[in-house]
N, C-alpha and C positions, 0 to 999 in steps of 0.2 A: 426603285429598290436601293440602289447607292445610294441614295439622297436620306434616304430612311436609315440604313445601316449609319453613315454618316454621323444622321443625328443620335442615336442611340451612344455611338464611341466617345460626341463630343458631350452627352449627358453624362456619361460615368466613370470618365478618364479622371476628370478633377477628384470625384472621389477613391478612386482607385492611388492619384498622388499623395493625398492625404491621409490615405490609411498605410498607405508605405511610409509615411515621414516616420508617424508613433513606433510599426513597426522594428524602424530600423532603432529607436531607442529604447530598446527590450535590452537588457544587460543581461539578465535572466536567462533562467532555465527555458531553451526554444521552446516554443506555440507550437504544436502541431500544425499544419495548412490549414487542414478540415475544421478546425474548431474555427478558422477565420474567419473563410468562407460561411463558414452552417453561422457566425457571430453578424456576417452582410445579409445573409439571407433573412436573418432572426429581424433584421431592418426593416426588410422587405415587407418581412407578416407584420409588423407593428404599422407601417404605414396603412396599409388595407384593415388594418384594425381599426384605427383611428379614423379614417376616412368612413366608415362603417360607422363608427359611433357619433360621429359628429351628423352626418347626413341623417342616422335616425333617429336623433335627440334633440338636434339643435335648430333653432331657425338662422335665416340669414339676421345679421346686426344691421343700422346703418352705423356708416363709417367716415362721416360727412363730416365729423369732430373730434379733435384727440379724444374724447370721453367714449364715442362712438367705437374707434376706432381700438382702445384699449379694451373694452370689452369681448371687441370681436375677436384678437389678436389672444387674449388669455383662455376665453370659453373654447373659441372653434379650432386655436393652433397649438399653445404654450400646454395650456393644461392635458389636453387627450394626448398628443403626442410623446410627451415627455412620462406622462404615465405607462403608455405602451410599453416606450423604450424600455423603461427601469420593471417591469412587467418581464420581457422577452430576456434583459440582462439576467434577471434572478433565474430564469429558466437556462440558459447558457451556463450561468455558475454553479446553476444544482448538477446538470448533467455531464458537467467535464471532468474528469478527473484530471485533468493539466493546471486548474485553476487552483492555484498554490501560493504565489506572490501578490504582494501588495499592488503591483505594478499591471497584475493582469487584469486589474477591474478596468482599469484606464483603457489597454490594450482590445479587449473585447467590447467596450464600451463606444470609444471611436469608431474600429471596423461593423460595428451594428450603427452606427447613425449613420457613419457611410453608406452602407445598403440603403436604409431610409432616406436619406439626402439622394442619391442616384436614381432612386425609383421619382422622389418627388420632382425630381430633374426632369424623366423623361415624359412624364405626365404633361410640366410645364410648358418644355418644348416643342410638346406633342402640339398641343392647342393653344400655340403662337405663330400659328401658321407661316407666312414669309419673312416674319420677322423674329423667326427662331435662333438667329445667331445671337441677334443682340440679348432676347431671353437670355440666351446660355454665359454670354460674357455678366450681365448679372450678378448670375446665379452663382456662377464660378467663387465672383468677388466678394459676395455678400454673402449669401444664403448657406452654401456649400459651407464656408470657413466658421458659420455659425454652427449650423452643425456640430463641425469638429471642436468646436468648445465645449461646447454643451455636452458632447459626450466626455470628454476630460473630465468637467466638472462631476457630471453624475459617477463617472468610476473608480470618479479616486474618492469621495466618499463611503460609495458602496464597499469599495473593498476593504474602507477601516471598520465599518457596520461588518463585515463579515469575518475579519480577522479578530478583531478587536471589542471580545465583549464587554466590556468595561462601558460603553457609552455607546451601544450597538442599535439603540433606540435613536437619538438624536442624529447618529451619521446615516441610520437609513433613512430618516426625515430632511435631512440636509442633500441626501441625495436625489431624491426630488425636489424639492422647495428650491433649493439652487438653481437648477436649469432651468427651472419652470418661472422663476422670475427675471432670471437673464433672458431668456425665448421671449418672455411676454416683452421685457421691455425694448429689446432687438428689433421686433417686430412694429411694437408699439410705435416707437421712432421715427419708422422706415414707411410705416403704414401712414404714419398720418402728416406724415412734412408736406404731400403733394396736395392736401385736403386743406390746411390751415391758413387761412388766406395772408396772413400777416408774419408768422411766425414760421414758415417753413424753410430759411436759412438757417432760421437758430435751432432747428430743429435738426437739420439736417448737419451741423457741427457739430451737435450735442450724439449723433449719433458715430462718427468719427471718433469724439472722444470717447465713448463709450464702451465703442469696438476695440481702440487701443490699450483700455486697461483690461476688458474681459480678454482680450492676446494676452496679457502680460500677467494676471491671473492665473489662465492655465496655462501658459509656460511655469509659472510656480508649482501647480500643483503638481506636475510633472517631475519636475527636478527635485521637489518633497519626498514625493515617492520612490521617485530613482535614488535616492537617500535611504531609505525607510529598506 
């Protein structure tokens, strides 16, 4: 029972730091809690949504080859996922009346892939049986912080598509298309450095770099909007 409570704490603590970091760069008009929260939870159902859809639609890929492995990575993770998300975000923005600023697409954006990062946390944890810690240190490092990009990217987008109708067609296309190829290729990298018998250091740098400019990306988009 402690072992289990345990793992559950050390599945959603990381995302619970990360969605306090965005929080605390609200300059803005306060978030109510509840929209936070109901914005994690809104994660929550986009994960079982997706797992729902990919399990009834998709087969397994092999993944034996970067080409193998891109496929599986865009079909079975990047694309349903990332449709969920921005799915569940439009429904959070229809139904709040707090969502006002430029800055709260971001805001609610993060704390819903939080939710969704945490659930897929404990999933992973769950069925890594004795070698659940190392899963979580991971996840932490990689998985988790990806995430929290990915929802950056999608919400600061959406929320120029929803303020901003002047080009409200292209930013809500850019709010998915963005994440959805940052995720694929996040994955893509990650997925297939262990598989590629020759090229899986440079694969494995090329993902390093990668991760460093998609950080310093959505640190932009951030301080964009915190402008805006």
């Amino acid at each position: 029972m402690i072992s289990t409570i345990l793992m559950i704490c050390a599945a959603i603590a990381p995302a619970i730091v990360l969605a306090g970091i965005i929080i605390r760069r609200d300059e803005g008009e306060p978030v109510l809690r509840k929209w936070l929260i109901g914005s994690a939870a809104s994660g929550v159902v986009a994960a079982l949504m997706a797992v729902a859809a990919v399990m009834l639609t998709l087969p397994d890929f092999e993944v034996e080859s970067f080409g193998g492995a891109m496929v599986d990575t865009f079909c079975r993770a990047a694309i349903p996922e990332e449709c969920f998300k921005l799915l569940m975000l439009f429904l959070v923005a229809k139904c709040c009346e707090r969502f006002n600023e430029v800055f709260d697409g971001i805001l609610y954006a993060v704390c819903l892939g939080m939710g969704f990062a945490a659930f897929e946390n404990i999933v992973y944890i769950a069925n890594a049986g004795s070698g659940w810690i190392f899963a979580d240190i991971m996840r932490v490092f990689l998985s988790m912080p990806g995430h929290y990009f990915f929802g950056i990217i999608m919400g600061a987008f959406f929320s120029i598509s929803w303020f901003d109708i002047r080009k409200r067609t292209l930013n809500a296309f850019l709010a998915l298309a963005l994440p959805v190829m940052a995720h694929g290729i996040f994955d893509t990298i990650l997925l297939s450095a262990p598989v590629v018998e020759y090229g899986g250091l440079l694969l494995l740098i090329a993902f390093f770099f990668f991760f460093k400019h998609l950080r310093r990306y959505a640190a932009s988009l951030v301080d964009s909007r915190l402008a805006l």
